[in-house]
N, C-alpha and C positions, 0 to 999 in steps of 0.2 A: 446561427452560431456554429452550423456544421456539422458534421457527422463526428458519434461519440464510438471510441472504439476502446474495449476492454480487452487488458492484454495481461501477460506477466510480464511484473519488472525485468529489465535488462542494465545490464551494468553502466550505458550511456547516458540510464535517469538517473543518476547517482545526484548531478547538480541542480535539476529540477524538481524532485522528490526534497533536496535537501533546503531549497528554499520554502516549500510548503510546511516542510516538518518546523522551520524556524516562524513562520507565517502562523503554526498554531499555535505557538508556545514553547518548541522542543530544539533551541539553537543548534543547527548541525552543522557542519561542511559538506561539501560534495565530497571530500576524500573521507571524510566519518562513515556515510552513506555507503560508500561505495566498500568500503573495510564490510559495514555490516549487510551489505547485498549479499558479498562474498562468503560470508557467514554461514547468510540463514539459506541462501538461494539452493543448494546442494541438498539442504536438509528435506527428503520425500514429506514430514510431516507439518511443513510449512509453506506457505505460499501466498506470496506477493504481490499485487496485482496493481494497475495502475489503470487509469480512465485517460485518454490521451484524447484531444480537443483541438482540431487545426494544427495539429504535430507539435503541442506542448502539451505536458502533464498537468492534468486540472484536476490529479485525485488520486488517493491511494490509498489500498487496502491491504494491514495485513492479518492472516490468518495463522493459526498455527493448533495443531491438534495436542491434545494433555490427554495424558493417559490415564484411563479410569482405576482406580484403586479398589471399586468393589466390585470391579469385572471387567473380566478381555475384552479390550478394547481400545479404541481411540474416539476422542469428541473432538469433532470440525466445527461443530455450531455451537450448538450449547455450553458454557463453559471457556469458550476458546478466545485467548487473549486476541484484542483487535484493534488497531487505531488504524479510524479510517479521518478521511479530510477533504476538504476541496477547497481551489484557492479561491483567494476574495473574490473576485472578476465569476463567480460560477454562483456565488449563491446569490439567490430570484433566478435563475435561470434557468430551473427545470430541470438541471442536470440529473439527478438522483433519480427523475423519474421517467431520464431515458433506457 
C-alpha cells in the first residue's frame, strides 16, 4: 500500500480533506476547507494533521487545546475536541496501526 507519511495540513489538502470530511458525514467543499485551514492553521493552540498514502490524503486529525478553568494551563489530549477519519479505501488496511 506504501509508505504512510504524517504531516500537518497544508492549504493544497483543502480538496482532499474535503472529500473525506463529506466521506464521514460532514459535506464540505474544498473552498469551505480551505476558509477553515486558514482559520484554524495560525492558531499555536491547534493543529492539523493529515496521514498522506501514495500522495493522496487517506486521513486526518484535528487537535486543538482548551484551556483549563481550574488551573493554568492548556489540555492537548484529554479533553481536546478531535475528529479524526480515513477514507474508505484505508479501512482493513492497517493504516492506524502504521
Amino acid at each position: 500500500m506504501g509508505d504512510l507519511v504524517i504531516r500537518e495540513a497544508e492549504a493544497g489538502d483543502a480538496d482532499q480533506i474535503a472529500e473525506l470530511l463529506t466521506q464521514l458525514g460532514y459535506p464540505a467543499t474544498g473552498g469551505q476547507v480551505s476558509e477553515r485551514l486558514d482559520y484554524w492553521r495560525p492558531d499555536p493552540m491547534s493543529l492539523i494533521l493529515v496521514a498522506e498514502l501514495a500522495g493522496r490524503v487517506a486521513g486526518c486529525l484535528s487537535l486543538h487545546a482548551i484551556p483549563y478553568l481550574e488551573r493554568t494551563g492548556r489540555c492537548r489530549t484529554h479533553g481536546s475536541t478531535c475528529l479524526a477519519g480515513l477514507t474508505a479505501e484505508c479501512y482493513g488496511a492497517g493504516v492506524p496501526h502504521r
